[in-house]
N, C-alpha and C positions, 0 to 999 in steps of 0.2 A: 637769334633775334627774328619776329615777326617778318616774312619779307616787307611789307606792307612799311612796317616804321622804318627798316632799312632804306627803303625806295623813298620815302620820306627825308629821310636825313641826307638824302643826296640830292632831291630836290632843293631841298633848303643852300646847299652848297650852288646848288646852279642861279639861284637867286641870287645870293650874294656875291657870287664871282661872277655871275654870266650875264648879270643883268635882266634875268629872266625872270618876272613879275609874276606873270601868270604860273610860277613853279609852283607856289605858296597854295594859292588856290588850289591844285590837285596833292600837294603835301598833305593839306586840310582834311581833304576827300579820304586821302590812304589811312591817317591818323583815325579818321572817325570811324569807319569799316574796323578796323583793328581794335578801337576801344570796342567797339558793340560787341565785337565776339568774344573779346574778354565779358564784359558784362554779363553778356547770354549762358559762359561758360561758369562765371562765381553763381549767376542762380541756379542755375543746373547740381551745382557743388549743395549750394544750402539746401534745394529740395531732397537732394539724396540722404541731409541729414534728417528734413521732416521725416522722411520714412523709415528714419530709425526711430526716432525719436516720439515723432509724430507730435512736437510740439512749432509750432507756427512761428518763422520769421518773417516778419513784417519789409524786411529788406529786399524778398525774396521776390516777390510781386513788381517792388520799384526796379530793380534791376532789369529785369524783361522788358518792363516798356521804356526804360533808358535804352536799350538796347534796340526793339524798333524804334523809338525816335529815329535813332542815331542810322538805322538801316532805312527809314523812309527820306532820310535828309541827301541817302549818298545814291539814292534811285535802287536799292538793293533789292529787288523783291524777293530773291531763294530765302536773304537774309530775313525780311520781314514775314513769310511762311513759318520758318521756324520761328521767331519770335513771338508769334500769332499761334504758337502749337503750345508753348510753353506757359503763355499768359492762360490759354484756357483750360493746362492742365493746372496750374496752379489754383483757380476757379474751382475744377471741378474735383480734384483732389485732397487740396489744403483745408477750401473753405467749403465744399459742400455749394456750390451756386451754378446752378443748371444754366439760367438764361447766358448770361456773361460767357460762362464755358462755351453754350453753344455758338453761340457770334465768333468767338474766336478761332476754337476748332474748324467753324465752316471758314474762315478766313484764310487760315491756314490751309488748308483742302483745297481751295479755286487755287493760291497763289502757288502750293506746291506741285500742283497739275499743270499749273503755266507755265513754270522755270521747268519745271521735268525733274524736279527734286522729288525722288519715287521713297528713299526715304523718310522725308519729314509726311509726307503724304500718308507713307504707310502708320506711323502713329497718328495723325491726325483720324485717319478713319478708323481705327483702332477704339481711338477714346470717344471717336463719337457713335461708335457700335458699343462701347462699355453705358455710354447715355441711353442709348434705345435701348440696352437691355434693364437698365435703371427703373425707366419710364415702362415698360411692361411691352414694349412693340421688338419683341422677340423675333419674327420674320426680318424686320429692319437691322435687329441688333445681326443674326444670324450674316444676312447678305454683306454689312460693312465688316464686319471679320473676317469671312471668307477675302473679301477684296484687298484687306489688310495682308492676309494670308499669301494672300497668291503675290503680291508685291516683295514681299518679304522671302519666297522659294526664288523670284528671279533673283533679288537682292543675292542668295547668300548667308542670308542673316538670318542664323541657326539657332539664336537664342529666342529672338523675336517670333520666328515662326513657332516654337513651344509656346511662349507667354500667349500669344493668340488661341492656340489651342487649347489651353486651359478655359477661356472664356465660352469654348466652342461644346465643351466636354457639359459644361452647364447649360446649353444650349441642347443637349442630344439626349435620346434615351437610349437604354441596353445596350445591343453590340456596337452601338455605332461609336456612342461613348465610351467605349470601353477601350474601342480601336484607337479613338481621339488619345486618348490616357496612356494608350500604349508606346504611338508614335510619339505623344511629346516626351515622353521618358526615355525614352531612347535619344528623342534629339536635346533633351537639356543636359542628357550624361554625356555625351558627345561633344560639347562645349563647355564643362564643366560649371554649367550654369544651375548654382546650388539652389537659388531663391528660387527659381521658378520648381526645378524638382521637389519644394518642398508644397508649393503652391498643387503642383500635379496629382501627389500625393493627398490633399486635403477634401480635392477634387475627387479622387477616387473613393474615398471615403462615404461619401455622399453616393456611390450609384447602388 
């Protein structure tokens, strides 16, 4: 069980036997944090099937901003960063809608810079270096990948740091791409991160 609804269900007991009134009100608080991450996580779930699928659920969009609601009601801000990451990939991925995406992406970026969530951060600059490379401001797309990049080698995060590089390999010419193509092949076999090596692959095709 969630600690969160656990911590709940014991408040709830302290209300009722302890006389403790104000328990309910932070019961409220645990309950709604815990609903949102569920939310946050079923859209996460649906989008992974647009990308197979690549046919649009429309539930997929209300769940995110159920889910910030629900993180701007408990003071959540890490939460509302990602929430604000999701909503803009949904934007810019589902539907194709630059403006929207960008508002949110940038929302997500201030807020995950503030909490120190270097994670949600690092997607956030990701997708909005995938928008500058859209929009033809390659220098820009260039700079927010690298910075996605470099968050992602302190992270740890071995998969993310190949998906970046694949965006980067399109960004370079000759050896340097070549290099880019090299190290991400090696670091997506390394995590047995099959989509992205196929993605590497596609990339390399192109130099």
């Amino acid at each position: 069980m969630d600690e969160r609804v656990r911590r709940a269900a014991e408040l709830y007991e302290r209300a009722i036997f302890n006389a403790e009134a104000d328990a309910l009100t932070t019961a409220d608080r645990e309950l709604d944090a815990a609903e949102a991450d569920l939310l946050l996580t079923r859209g996460k779930v649906l989008h992974g099937r647009f990308l197979e699928n690549r046919v649009e659920d429309p539930r997929e969009l209300e769940l995110f901003e159920r889910a910030l609601a629900l993180y701007t009601s408990v003071d959540d801000e890490r939460g509302q960063a990602e929430a604000f990451f999701w909503i803009g990939c949904f934007h810019q991925v589902v539907r194709d809608e630059t403006e929207p995406a960008l508002s949110a992406l940038t929302r997500s970026r201030d807020l995950a810079r503030k909490t120190g969530d270097e994670l949600t951060s690092s997607y956030a600059l990701r997708h909005l270096g995938i928008a500058a490379h859209m929009a033809g401001n390659l220098d820009e797309a260039r700079a927010l990948l690298e910075e996605s990049t470099a968050v992602r080698r302190t992270l740890g995060f071995t998969a993310g740091v190949a998906a970046n590089l694949v965006g980067l390999i399109y960004l370079s010419d000759g050896e340097e791409a070549r290099a880019l193509a090299d190290e991400a092949t090696d670091l997506a076999a390394s995590v047995g991160a099959r989509t992205i090596s196929k993605q590497i692959e596609e990339a390399r095709s192109r130099l």
